[in-house]
C-alpha positions as CSV (number, residue, x, y, z in Angstrom):
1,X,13.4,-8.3,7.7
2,X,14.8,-5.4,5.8
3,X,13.5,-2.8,4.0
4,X,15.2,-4.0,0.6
5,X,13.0,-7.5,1.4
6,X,10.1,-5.5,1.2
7,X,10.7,-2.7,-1.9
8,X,8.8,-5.7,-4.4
9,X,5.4,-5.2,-2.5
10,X,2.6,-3.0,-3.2
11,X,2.4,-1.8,0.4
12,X,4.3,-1.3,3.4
13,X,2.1,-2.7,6.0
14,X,4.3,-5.6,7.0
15,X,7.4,-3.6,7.3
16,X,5.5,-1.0,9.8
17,X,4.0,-4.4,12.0
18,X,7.7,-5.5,12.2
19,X,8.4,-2.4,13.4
20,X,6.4,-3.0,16.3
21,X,7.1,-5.0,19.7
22,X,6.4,-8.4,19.5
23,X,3.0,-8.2,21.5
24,X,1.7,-5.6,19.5
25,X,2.4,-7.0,16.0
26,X,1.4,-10.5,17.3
27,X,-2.3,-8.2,18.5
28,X,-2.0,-6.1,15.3
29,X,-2.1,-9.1,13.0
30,X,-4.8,-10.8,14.6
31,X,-6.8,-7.8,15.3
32,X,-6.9,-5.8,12.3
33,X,-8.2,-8.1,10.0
34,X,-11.4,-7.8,13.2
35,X,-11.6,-4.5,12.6
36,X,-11.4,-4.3,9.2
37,X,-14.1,-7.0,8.5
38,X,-12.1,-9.3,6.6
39,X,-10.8,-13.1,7.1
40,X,-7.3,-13.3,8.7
41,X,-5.9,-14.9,5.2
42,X,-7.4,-11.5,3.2
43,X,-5.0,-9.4,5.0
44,X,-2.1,-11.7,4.7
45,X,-2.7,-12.0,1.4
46,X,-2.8,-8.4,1.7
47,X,0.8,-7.7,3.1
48,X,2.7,-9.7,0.1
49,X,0.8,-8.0,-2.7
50,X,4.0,-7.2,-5.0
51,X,4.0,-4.2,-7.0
52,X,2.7,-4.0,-10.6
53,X,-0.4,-6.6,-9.7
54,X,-3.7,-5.7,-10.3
55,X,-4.9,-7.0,-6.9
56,X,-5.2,-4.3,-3.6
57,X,-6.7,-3.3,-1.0
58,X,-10.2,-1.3,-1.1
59,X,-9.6,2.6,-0.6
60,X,-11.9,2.3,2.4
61,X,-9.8,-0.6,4.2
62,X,-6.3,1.4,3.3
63,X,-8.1,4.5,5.1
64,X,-8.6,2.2,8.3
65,X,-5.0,1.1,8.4
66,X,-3.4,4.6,7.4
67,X,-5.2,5.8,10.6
68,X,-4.0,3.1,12.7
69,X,-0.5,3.4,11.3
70,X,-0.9,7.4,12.4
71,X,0.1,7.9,8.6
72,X,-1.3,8.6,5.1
73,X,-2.3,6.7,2.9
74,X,0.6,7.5,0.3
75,X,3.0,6.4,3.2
76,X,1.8,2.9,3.2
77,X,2.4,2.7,-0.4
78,X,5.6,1.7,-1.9
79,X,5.0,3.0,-5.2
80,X,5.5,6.6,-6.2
81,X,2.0,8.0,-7.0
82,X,2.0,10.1,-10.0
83,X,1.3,13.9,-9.7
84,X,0.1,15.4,-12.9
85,X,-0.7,19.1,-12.9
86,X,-3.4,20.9,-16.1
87,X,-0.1,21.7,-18.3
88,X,0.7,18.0,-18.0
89,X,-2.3,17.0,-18.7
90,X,-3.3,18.7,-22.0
91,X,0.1,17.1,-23.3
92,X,-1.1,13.4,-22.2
93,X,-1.5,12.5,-26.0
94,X,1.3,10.0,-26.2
95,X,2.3,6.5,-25.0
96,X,5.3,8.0,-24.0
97,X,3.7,10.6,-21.9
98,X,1.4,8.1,-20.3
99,X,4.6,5.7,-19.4
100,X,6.6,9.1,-18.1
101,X,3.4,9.4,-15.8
102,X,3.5,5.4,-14.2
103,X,0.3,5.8,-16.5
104,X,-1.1,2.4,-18.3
């Protein structure tokens, strides 16, 4: 599948498994749900998560996967995460502000 397939979801944990060789995305898929402590249909449920939806993963679970990605957390994510500095901040009076920010 290619990238473009996946820009719609929240996270880019699918695209990095189908990165992998086929024994160790057909390991990965059954094994990190394991070692994350959650059913096998969680996580899949977790892969297709489309951006804008409230669902998502818990911080603590996305730290486990970042690690065994070998990236950040921001790098599984396929939204751009807002960076608002103090200046930016005192001005945050607006609707328009907040919607400039990906704020809601």
């Amino acid at each position: 599948m290619s990238k473009s397939n996946h820009l719609g979801r929240k996270y880019s944990i699918l695209e990095k498994l189908e990165k992998m060789s086929l024994e160790q995305y057909r390991v990965s898929k059954n094994k990190l749900p394991v070692a994350l402590g959650v059913a096998k249909v969680t996580f899949k449920k977790w892969l297709y998560i489309k951006k804008g939806e409230k669902a998502g993963i818990p911080l603590e679970k996305l730290r486990i996967i970042a690690g065994y990605f070998n990236v950040t957390i921001e790098d599984l994510m396929n939204e751009e995460i807002p960076v608002i500095n103090y200046e930016q901040l005192k001005k945050l009076d607006t609707l328009e502000s907040k919607q400039k920010f990906g704020l809601k």
